[in-house]
C-alpha positions in Angstrom: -41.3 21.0 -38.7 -39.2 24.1 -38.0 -38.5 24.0 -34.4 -36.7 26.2 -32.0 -34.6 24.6 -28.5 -34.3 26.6 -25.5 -31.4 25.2 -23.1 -29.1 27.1 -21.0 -26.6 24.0 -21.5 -24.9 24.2 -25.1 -23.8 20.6 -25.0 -27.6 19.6 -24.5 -28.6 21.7 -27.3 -26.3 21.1 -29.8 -27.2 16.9 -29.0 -30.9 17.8 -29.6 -30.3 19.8 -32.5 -28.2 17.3 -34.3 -30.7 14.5 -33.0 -33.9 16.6 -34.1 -32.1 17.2 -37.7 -31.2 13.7 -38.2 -34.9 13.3 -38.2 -35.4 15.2 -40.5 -36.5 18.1 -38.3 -35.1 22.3 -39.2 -33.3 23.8 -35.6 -34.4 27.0 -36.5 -32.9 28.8 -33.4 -31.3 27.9 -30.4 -31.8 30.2 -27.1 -29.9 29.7 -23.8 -32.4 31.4 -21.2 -36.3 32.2 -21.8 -35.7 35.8 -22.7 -33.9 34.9 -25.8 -36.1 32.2 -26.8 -39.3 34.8 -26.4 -37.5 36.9 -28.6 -36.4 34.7 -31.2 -39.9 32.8 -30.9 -41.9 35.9 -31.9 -39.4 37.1 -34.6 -39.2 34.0 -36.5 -42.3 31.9 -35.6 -41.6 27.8 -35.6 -43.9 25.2 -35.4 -42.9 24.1 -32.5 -40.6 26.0 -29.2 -38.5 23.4 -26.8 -38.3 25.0 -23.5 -36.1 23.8 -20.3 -38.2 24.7 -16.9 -35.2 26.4 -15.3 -33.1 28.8 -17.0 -31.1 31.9 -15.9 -33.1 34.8 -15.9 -36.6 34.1 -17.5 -36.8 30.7 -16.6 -39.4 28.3 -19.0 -42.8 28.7 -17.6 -42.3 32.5 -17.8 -41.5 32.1 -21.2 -44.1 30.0 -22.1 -46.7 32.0 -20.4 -45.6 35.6 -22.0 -44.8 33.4 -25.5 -49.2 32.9 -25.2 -49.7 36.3 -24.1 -48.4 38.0 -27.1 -50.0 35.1 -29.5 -47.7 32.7 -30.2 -50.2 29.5 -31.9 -47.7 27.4 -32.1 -46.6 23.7 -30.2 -44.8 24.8 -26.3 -43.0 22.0 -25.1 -41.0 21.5 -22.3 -37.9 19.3 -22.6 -36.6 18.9 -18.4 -35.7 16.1 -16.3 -38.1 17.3 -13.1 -41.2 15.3 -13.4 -43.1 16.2 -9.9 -46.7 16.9 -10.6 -46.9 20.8 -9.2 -44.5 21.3 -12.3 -46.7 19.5 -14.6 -49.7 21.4 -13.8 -47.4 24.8 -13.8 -46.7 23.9 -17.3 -50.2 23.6 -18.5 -51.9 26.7 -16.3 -48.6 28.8 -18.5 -50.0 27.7 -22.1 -47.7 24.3 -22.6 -49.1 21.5 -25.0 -46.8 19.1 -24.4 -44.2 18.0 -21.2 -41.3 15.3 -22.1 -38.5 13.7 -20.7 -35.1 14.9 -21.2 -34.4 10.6 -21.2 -36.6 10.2 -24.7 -34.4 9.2 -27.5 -34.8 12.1 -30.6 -36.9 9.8 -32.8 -39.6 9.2 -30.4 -39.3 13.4 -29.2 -40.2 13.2 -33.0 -43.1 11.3 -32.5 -44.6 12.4 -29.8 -44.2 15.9 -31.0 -46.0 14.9 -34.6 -49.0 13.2 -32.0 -49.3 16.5 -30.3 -49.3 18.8 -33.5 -52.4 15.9 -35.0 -54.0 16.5 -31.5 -53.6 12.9 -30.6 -51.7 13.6 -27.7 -51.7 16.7 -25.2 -50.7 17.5 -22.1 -53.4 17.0 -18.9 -52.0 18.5 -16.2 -52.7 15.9 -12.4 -55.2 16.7 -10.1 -53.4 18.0 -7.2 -55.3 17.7 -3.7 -56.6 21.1 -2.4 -55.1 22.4 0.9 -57.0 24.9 3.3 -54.9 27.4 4.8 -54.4 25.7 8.4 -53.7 22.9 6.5 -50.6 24.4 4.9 -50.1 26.0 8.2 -49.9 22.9 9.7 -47.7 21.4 7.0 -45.4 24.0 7.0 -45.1 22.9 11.3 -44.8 19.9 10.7 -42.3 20.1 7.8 -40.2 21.8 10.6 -40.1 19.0 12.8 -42.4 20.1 15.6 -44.6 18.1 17.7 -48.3 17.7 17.9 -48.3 19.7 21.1 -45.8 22.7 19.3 -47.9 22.8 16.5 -50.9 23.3 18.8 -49.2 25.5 21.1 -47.8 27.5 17.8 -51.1 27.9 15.9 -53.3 28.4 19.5 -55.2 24.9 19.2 -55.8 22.1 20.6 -53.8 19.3 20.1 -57.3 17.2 19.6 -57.6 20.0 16.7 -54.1 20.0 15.2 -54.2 16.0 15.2 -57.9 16.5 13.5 -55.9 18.9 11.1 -52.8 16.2 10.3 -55.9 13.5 9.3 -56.9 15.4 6.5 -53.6 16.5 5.5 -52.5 12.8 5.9 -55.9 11.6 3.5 -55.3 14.1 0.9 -51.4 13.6 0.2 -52.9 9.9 0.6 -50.0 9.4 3.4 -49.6 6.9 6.7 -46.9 9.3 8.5 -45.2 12.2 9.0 -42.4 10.8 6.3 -45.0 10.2 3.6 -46.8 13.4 4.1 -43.4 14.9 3.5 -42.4 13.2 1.1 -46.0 13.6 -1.0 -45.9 17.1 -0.1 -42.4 18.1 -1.8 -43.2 16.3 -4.8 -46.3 18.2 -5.3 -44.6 21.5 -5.0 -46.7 22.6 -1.2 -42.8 22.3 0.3 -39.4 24.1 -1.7 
């Protein structure tokens, strides 16, 4: 398998490139920021791309989108250590077939990259819960801190109606509280 890592931090790569070659993978190319890897990508056409989500400049799920766009066929894996479900699903709406670990040892990346190339294993981005517009609104008030009565005050409801709104927020983030909803929130990518 002739593979290609993209990693904006050398020391990662050149681990992953000597642990992907003892395995009796081919590094074909190496790329620090999405740019480059689209580039190098197109021009020499591995099996497989390794992409970090966050890079300087074009970050990962750029690259991976525009890698689609101009027909790449090959494997798009991303290699990070964020594992919050918005990312996951960002990953397969931009054309990714595979998301791993940074933590998985080279022999099993060599695995599971052989069970995604058989189609045994692929990536299935979560279901995220769908939030209406006063929801976010609401969310975004309460991520501030405010009260039921400032939110209410703030959006021109009722605080009856903001405290109806906060139920269904609370049941679709599957939360008890302010803390969880917050907490749920972030990690699914509604709060930066």
């Amino acid at each position: 398998m002739r593979v290609l890592v993209a990693d904006d931090h050398p020391l990662f790569r050149l681990g992953l490139k000597a642990g992907l070659e003892a395995q009796g993978l081919t590094v074909v190319a190496e790329a620090e920021n999405g740019q480059e890897a689209l580039d190098k990508a197109l021009a020499l056409k591995p099996d497989a791309v390794l992409l970090d989500l966050r890079m300087p400049g074009m970050d990962g799920l750029t690259c991976a989108r525009k890698l689609r766009e101009r027909g790449y066929r090959g494997l798009i894996a991303f290699l990070t250590t964020y594992q919050e479900p918005a990312l996951l699903k960002e990953a397969a709406l931009a054309g990714a077939d595979a998301y791993f670990s940074k933590e998985l040892s080279a022999p099993e990346l060599k695995r599971r990259l052989l069970r995604v190339m058989q189609g045994e294993e692929r990536l299935t981005p979560p279901d995220l819960p769908s939030l209406t517009p006063r929801e976010e609104e609401v969310l975004a008030l309460l991520a501030q801190g405010l009260s039921v009565k400032e939110m209410a005050k703030a959006l021109g409801l009722s605080p009856d109606t903001v405290k109806d709104h906060l139920e269904n927020l609370y049941a679709k983030l599957e939360a008890r509280n302010r803390v969880e909803a917050l907490e749920k929130a972030r990690s699914l990518g509604f709060l930066q």
